[in-house]
N, CA, C, O and CB atoms as a CASP TS submission, in Angstrom:
PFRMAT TS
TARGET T0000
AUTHOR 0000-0000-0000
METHOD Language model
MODEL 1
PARENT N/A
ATOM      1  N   UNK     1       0.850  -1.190   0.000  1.00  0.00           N
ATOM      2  CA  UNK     1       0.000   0.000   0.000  1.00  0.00           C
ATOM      3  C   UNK     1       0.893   1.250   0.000  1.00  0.00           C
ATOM      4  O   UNK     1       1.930   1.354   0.655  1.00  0.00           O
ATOM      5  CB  UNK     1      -0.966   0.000   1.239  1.00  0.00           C
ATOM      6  N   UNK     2       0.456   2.036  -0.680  1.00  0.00           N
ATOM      7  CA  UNK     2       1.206   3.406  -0.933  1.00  0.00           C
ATOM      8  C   UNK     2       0.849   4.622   0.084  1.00  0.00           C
ATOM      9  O   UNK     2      -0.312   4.964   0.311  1.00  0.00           O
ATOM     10  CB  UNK     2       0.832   3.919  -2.443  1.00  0.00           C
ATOM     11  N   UNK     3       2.026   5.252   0.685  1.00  0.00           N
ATOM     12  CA  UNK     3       1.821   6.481   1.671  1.00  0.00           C
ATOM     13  C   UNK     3       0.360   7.325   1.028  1.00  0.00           C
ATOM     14  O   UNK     3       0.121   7.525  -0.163  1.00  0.00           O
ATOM     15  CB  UNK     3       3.440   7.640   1.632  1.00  0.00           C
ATOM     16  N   UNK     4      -0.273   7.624   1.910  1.00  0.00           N
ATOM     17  CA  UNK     4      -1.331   8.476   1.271  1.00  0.00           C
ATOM     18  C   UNK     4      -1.137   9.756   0.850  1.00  0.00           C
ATOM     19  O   UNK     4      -0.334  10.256   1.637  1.00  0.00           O
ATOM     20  CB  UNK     4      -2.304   8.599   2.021  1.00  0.00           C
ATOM     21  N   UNK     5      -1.445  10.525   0.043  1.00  0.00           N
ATOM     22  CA  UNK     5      -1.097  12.143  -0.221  1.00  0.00           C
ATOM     23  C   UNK     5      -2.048  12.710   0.421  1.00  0.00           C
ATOM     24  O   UNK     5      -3.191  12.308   0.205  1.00  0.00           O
ATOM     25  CB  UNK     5      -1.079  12.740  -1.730  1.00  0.00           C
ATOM     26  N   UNK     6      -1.792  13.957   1.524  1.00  0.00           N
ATOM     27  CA  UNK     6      -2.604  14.817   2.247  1.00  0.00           C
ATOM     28  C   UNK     6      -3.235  15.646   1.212  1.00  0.00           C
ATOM     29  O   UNK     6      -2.913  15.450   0.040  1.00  0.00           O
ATOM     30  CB  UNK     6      -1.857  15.614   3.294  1.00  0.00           C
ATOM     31  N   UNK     7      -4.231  16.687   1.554  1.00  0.00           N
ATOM     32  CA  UNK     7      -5.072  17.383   0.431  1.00  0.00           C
ATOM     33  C   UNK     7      -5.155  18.253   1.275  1.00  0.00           C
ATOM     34  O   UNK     7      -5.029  17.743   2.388  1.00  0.00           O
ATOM     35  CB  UNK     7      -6.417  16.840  -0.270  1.00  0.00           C
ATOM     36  N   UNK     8      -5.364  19.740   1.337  1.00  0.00           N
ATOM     37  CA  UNK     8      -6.165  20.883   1.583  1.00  0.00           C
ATOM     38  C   UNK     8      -7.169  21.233   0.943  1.00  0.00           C
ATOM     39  O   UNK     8      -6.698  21.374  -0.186  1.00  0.00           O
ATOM     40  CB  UNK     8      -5.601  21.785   1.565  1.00  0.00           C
ATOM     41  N   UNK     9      -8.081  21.439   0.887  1.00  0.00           N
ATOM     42  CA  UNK     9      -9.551  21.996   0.216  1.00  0.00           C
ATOM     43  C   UNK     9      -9.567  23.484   0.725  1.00  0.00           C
ATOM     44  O   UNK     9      -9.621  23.996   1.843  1.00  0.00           O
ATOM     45  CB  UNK     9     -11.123  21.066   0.829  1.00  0.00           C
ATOM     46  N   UNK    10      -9.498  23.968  -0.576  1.00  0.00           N
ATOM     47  CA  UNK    10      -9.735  25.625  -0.351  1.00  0.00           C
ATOM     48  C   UNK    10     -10.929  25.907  -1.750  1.00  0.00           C
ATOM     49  O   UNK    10     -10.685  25.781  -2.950  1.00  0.00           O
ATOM     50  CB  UNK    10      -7.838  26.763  -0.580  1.00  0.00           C
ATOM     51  N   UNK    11     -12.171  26.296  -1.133  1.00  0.00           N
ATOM     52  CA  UNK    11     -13.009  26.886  -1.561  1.00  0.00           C
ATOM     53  C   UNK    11     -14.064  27.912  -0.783  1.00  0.00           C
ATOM     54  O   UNK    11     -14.441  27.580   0.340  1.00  0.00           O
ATOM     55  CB  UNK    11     -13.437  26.024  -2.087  1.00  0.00           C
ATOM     56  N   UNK    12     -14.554  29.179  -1.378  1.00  0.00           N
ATOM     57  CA  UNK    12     -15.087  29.679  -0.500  1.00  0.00           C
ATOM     58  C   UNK    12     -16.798  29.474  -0.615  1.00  0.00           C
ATOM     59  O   UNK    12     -17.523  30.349  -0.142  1.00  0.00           O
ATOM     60  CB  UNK    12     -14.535  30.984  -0.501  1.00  0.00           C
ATOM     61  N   UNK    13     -17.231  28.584  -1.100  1.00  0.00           N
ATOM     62  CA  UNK    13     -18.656  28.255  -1.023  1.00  0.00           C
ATOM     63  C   UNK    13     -18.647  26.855   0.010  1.00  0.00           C
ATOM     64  O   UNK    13     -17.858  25.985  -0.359  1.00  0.00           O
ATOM     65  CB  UNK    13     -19.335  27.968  -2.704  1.00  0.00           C
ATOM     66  N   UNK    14     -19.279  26.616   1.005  1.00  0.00           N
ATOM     67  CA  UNK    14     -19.176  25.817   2.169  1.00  0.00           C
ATOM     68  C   UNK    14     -19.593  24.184   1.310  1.00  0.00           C
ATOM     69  O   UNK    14     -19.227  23.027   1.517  1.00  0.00           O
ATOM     70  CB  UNK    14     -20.398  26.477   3.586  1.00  0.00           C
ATOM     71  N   UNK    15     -20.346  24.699   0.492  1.00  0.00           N
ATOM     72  CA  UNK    15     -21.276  23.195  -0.250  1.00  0.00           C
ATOM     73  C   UNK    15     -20.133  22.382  -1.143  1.00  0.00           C
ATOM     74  O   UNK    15     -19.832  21.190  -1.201  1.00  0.00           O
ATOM     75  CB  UNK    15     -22.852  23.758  -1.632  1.00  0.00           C
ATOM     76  N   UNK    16     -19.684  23.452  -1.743  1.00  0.00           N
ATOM     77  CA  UNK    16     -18.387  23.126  -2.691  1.00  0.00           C
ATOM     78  C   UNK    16     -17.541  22.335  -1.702  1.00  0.00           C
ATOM     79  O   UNK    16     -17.536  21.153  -2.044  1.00  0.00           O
ATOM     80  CB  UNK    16     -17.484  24.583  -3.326  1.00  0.00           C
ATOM     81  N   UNK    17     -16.853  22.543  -0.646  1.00  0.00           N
ATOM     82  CA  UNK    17     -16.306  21.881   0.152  1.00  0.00           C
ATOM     83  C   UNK    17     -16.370  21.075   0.775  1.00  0.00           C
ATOM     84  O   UNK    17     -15.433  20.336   1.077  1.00  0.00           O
ATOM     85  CB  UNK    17     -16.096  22.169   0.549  1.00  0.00           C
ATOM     86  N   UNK    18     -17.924  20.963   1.278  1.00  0.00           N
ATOM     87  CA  UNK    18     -18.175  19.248   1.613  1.00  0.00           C
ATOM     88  C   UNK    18     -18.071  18.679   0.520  1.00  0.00           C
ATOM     89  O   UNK    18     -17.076  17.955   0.499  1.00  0.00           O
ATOM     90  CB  UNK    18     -19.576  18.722   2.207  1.00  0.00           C
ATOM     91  N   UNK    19     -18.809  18.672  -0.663  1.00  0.00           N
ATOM     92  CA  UNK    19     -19.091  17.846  -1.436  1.00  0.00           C
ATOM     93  C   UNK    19     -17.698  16.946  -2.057  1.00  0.00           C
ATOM     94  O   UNK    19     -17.618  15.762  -2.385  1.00  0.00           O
ATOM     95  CB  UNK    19     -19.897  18.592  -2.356  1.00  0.00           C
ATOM     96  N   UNK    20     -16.579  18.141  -2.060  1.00  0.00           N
ATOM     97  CA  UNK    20     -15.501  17.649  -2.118  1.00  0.00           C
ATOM     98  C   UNK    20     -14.941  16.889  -1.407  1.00  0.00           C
ATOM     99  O   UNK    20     -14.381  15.925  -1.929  1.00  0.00           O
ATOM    100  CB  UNK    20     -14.963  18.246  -2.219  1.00  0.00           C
ATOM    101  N   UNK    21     -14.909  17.036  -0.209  1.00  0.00           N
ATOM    102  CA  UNK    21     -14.357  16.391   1.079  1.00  0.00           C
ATOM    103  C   UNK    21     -15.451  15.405   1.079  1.00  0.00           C
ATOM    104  O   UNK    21     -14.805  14.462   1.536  1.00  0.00           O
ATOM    105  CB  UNK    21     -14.192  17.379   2.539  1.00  0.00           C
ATOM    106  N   UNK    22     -16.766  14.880   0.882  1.00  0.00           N
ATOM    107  CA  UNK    22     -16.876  13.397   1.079  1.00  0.00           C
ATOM    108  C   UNK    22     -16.735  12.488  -0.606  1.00  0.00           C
ATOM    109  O   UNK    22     -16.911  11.280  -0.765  1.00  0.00           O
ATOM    110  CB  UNK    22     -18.576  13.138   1.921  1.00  0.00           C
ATOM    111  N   UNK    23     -16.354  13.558  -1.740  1.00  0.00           N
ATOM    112  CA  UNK    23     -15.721  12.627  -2.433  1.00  0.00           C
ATOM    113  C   UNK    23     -14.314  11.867  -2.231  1.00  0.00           C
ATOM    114  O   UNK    23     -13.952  10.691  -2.196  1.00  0.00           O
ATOM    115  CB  UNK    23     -15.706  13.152  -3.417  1.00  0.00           C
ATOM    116  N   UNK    24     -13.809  12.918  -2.137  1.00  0.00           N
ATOM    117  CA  UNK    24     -12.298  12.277  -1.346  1.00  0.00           C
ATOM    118  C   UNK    24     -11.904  11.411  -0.577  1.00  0.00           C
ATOM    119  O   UNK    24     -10.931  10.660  -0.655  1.00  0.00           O
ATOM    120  CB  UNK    24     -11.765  12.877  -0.696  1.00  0.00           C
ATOM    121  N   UNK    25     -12.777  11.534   0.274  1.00  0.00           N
ATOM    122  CA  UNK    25     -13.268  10.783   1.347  1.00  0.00           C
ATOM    123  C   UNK    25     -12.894   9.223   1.126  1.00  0.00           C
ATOM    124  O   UNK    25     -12.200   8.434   1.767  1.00  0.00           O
ATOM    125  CB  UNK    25     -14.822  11.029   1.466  1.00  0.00           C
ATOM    126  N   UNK    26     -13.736   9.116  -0.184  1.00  0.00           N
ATOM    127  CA  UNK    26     -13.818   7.751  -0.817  1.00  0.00           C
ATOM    128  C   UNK    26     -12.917   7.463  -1.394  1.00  0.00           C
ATOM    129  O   UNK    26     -12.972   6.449  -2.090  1.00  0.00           O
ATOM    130  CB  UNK    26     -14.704   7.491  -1.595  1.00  0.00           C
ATOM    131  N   UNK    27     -11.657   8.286  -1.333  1.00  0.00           N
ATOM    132  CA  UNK    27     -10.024   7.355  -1.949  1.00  0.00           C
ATOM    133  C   UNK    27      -9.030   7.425  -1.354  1.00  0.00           C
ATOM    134  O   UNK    27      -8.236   8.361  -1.255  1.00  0.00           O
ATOM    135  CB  UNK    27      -9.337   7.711  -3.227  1.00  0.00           C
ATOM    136  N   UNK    28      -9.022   5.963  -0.722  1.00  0.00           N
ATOM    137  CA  UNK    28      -8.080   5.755   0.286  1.00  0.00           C
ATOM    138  C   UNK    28      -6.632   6.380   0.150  1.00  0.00           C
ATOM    139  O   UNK    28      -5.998   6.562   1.189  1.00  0.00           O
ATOM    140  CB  UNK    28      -7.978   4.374   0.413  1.00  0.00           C
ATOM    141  N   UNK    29      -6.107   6.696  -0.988  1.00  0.00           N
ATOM    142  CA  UNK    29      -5.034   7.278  -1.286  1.00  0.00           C
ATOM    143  C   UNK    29      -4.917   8.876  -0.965  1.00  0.00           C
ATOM    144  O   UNK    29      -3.872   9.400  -1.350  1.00  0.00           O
ATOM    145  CB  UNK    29      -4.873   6.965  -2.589  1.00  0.00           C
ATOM    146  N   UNK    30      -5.686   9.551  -0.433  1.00  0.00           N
ATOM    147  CA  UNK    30      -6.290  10.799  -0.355  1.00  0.00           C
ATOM    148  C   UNK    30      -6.597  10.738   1.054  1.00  0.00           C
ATOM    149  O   UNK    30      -7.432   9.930   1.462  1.00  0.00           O
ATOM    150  CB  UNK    30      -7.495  11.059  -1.319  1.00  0.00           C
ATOM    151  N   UNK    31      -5.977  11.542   1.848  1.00  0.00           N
ATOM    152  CA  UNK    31      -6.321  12.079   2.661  1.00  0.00           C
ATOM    153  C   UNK    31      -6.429  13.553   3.145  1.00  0.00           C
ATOM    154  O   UNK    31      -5.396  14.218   3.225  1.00  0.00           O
ATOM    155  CB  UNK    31      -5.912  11.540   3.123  1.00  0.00           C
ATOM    156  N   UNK    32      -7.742  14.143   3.502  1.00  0.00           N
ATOM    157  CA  UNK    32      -7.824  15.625   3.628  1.00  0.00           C
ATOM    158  C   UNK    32      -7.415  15.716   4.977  1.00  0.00           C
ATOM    159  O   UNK    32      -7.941  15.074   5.886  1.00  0.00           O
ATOM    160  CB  UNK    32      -9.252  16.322   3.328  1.00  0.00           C
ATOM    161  N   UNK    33      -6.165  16.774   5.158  1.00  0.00           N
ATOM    162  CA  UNK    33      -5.980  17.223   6.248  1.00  0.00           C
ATOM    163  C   UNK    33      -6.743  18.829   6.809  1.00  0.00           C
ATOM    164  O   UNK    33      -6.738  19.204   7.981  1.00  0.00           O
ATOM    165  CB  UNK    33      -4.588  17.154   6.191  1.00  0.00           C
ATOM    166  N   UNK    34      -7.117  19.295   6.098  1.00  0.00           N
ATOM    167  CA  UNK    34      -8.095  20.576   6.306  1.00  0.00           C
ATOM    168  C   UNK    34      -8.807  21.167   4.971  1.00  0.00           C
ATOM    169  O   UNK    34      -8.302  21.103   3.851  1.00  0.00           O
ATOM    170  CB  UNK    34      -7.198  21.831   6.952  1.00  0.00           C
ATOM    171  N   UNK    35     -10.013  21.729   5.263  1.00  0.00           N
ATOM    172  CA  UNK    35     -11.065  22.318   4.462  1.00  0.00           C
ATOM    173  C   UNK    35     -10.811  23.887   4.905  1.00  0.00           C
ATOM    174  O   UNK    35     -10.729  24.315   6.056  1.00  0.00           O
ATOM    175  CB  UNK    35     -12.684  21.652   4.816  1.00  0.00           C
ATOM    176  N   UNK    36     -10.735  24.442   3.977  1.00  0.00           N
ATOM    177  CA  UNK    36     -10.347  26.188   4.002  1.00  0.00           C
ATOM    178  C   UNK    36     -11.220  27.225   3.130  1.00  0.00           C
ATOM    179  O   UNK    36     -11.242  27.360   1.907  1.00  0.00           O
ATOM    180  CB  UNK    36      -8.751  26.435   3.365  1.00  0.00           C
ATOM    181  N   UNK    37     -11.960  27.941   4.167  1.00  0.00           N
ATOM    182  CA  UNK    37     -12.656  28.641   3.020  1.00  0.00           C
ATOM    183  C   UNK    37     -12.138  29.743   2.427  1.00  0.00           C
ATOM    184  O   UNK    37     -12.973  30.366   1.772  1.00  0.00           O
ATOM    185  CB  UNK    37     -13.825  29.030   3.348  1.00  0.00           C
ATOM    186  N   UNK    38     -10.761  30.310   2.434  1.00  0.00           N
ATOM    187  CA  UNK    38      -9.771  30.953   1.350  1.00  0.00           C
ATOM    188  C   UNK    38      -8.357  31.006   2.058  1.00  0.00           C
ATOM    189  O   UNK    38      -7.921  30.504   3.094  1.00  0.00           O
ATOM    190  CB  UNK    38     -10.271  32.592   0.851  1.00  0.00           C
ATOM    191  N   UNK    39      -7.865  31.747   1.161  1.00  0.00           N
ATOM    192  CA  UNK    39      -6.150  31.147   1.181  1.00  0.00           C
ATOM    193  C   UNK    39      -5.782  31.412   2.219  1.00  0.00           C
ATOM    194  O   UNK    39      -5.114  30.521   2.743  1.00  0.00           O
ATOM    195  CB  UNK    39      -5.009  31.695   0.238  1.00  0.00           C
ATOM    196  N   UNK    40      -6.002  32.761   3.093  1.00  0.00           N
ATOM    197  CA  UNK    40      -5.380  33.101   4.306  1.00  0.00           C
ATOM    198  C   UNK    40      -5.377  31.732   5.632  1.00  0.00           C
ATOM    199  O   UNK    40      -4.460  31.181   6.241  1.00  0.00           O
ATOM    200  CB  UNK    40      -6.258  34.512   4.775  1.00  0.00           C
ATOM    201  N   UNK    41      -6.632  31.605   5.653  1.00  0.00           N
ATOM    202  CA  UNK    41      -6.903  30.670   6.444  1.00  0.00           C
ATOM    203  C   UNK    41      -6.321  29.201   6.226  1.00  0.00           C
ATOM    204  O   UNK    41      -5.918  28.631   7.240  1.00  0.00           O
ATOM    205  CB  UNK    41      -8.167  30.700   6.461  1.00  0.00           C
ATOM    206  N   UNK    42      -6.228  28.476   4.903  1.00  0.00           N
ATOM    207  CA  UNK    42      -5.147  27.759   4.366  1.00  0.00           C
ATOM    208  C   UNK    42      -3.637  27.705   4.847  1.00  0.00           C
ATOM    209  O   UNK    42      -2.751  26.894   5.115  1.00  0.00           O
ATOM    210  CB  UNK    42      -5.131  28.156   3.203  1.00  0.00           C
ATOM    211  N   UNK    43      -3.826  28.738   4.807  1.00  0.00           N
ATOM    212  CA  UNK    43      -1.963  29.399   4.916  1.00  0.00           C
ATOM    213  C   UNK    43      -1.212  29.204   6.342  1.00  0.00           C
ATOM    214  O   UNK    43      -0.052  29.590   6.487  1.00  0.00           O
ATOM    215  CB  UNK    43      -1.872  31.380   4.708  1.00  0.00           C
TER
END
C-alpha cells in the first residue's frame, strides 16, 4: 500500500467543500488534512 497524499480543500462556497471532502473521502489514497474557506486561512 502506498503512503497516502494529504489534500487541503480551499473553496469559498461551504457546499463546494463538503461535497468535495466526502468525495475524497472515498479514496483511500487521499487524505484531507483541512477544508479552508480561502487562502489566508489555508496558509
Amino acid at each position: 500500500m502506498t503512503k497516502p497524499v494529504n489534500c487541503i480543500i480551499v473553496d469559498d462556497e461551504a457546499l463546494a467543500r463538503e461535497v468535495l471532502e466526502n468525495h475524497l473521502d472515498k479514496i483511500e489514497s487521499i487524505h484531507v488534512i483541512a477544508s479552508c474557506k480561502n487562502a489566508l486561512e489555508a496558509f
